[in-house]
C-alpha positions in Angstrom: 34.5 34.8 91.3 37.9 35.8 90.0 40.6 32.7 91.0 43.0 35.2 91.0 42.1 37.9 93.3 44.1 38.3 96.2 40.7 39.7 98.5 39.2 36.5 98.9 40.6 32.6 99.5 39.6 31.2 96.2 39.7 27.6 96.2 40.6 28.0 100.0 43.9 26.6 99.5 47.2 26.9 102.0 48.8 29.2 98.9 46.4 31.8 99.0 46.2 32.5 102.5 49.6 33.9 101.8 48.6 37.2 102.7 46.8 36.8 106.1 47.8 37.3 109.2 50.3 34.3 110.9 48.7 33.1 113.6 51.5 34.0 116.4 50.7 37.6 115.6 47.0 37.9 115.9 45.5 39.7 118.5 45.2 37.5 121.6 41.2 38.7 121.3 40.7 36.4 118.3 42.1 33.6 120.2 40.4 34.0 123.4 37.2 34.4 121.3 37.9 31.8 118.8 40.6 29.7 119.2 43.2 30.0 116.6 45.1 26.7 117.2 41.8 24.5 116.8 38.2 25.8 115.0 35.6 26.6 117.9 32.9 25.2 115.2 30.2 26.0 117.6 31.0 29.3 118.2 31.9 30.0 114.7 28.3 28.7 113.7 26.7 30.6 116.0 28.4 34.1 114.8 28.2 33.3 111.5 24.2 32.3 112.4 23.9 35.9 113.8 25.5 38.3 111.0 24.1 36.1 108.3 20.6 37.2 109.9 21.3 40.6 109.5 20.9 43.0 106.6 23.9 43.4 105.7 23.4 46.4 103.8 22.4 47.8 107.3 25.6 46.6 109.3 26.6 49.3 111.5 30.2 48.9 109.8 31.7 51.3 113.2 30.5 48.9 115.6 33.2 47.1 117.4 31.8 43.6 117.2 31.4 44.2 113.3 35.1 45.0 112.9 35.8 42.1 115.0 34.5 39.6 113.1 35.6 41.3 109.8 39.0 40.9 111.1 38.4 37.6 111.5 36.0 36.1 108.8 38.7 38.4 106.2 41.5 36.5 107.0 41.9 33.6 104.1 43.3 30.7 106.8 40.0 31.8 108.6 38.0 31.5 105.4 39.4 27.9 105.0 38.1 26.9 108.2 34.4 28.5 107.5 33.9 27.4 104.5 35.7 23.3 105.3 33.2 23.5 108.5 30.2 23.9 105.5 28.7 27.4 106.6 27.4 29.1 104.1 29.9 32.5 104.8 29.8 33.6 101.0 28.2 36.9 101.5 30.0 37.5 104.8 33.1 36.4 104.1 33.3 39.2 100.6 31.4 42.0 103.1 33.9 41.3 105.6 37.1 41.6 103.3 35.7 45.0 101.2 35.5 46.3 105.1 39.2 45.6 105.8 40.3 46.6 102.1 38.9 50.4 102.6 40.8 53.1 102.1 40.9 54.3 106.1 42.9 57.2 105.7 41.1 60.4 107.5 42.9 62.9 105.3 45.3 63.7 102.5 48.2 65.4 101.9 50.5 66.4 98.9 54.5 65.3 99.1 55.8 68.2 97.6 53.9 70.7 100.2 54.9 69.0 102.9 59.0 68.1 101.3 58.4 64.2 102.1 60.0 62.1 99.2 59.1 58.0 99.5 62.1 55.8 99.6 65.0 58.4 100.1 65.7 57.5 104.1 64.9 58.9 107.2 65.5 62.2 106.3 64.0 62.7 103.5 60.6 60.5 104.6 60.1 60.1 108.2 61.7 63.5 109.1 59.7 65.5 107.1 57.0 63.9 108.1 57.2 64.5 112.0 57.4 67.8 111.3 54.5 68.0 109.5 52.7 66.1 112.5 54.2 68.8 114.6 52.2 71.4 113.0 48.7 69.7 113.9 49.9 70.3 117.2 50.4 72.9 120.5 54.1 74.3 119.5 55.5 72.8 123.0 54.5 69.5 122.3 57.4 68.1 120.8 59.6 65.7 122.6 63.7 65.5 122.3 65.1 64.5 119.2 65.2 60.5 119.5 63.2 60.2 122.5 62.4 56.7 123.0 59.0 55.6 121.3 57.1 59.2 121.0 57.8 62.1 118.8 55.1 64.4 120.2 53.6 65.2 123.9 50.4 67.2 124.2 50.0 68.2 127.9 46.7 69.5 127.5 45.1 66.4 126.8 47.5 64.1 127.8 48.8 62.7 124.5 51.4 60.7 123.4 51.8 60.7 119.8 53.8 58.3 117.3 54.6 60.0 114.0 55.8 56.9 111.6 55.6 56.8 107.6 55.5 53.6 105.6 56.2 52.9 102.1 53.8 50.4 100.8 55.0 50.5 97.7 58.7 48.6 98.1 59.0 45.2 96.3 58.9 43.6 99.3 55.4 45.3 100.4 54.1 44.6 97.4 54.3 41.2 96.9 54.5 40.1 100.8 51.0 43.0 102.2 51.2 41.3 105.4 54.7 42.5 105.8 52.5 45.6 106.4 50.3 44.0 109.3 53.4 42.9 111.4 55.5 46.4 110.5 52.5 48.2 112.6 52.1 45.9 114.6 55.9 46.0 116.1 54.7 49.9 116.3 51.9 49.7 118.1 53.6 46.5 120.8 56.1 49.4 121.4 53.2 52.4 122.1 51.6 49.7 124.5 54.5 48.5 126.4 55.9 52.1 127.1 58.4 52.4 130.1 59.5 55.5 131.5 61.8 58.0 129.4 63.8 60.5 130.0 66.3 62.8 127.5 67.6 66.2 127.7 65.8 66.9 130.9 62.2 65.7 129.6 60.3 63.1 131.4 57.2 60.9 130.1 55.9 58.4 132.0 53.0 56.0 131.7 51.0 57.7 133.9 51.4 61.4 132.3 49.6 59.7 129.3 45.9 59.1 128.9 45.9 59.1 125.3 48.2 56.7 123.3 47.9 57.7 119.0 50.5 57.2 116.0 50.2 59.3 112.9 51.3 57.1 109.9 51.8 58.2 106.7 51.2 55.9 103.7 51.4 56.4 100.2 48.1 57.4 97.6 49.0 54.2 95.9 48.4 51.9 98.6 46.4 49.1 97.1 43.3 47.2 98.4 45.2 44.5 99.8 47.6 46.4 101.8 44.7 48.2 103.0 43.5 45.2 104.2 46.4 44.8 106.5 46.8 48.0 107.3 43.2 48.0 108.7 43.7 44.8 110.3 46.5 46.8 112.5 44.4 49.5 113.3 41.9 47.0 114.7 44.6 45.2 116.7 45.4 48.5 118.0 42.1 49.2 119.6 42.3 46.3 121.3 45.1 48.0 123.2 43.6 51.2 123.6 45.8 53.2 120.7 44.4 54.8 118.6 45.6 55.2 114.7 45.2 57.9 112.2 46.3 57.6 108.7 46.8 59.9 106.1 47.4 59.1 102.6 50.3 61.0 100.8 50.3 62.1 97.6 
């Protein structure tokens, strides 16, 4: 196995868990299943026990307690603690990370077609995205310019809908992914925690919303480690009931 690649905690050492996710900011279901502050050895053994006797070429790879434990077992601090406790995770632990480092997005779109240039500001990136999000939708569903937390309304089903864009391919991105996991994360905190808003005589409240989504644009480039944390995010955000769909720009 390659000492060098970034997917898996080679040597298991403090350095490369670099990328994963700190433990302040994972989601409280991983500590209320598994204790992040001290190993739960017993219950790690005994999920580790239970995938390891599955096929894991059979894995239903949608299931919710898959994902789950992917999130966890993926995360290099995590790994440290597997593999110090002397389970045998090998197999797991590299079917857990090529989960989390899939290219999730649900569909594709070219830059120049839709006038979205990376890096250029607001205007250039997240504006011309939200518009494009816009036409996805009923032509009534857009919300005031800088309404607080939402873009998009869609009264029919009840939808509140986050357009955001990030650019995974900044120097700082690059070389720090879980920048990307904690950048989402901050979104999808403010989707959950919505208050009341009102602007330019439109209301949205909690209850008006049965649906909570954001639309995020990320670049074709994105790598295999920032997918990792990307997907890491979209499983954090299931836990709070939002929903995230990604499409890949190119």
């Amino acid at each position: 196995m390659d000492k060098n690649s970034p997917l898996v905690a080679q040597g298991w050492d403090k350095e490369l868990a670099y990328g994963g996710i700190q433990i302040s900011e994972r989601p409280n279901w991983m500590s209320d299943i598994f204790g992040m502050d001290v190993m739960r050895d017993e219950q790690a053994k005994a999920l580790v026990k239970y995938w390891n006797a599955q096929d894991l070429n059979k894995i239903d790879s949608n299931s919710p307690a898959w994902s789950k434990f992917a999130v966890f077992a993926s995360d290099p601090e995590n790994q440290l603690a597997l593999f110090s406790g002397g389970l045998a995770v090998k197999e797991l632990v590299q079917k857990a990370t090529a989960f989390l480092s899939r290219n999730s997005a649900t569909s594709t779109v070219e830059a120049s077609k839709i006038g979205l240039q990376w890096g250029k500001g607001n205007m250039k990136q997240g504006m011309p995205w939200e518009d494009f999000v816009g036409t996805t939708l009923p032509a009534n569903s857009r919300l005031p310019q800088n309404f607080k937390t939402f873009d998009y309304y869609d009264r029919l089903s009840k939808t509140a809908i986050s357009a955001k864009t990030l650019d995974t391919q900044t120097l700082a991105k690059l070389t720090k992914p879980n920048q990307l996991y904690s950048s989402i994360k901050s979104n999808v905190d403010a989707v959950a925690k919505f208050k009341p808003a009102d602007l330019s005589g439109v209301t949205l409240t909690p209850a008006m919303i049965a649906n909570r989504e954001i639309r995020l644009a990320v670049p074709a480039q994105t790598n295999a480690t920032q997918w990792l944390e990307i997907n890491r995010a979209v499983e954090y955000g299931k836990t709070l009931g939002i929903k995230i769909n990604i499409t890949q720009v190119k």
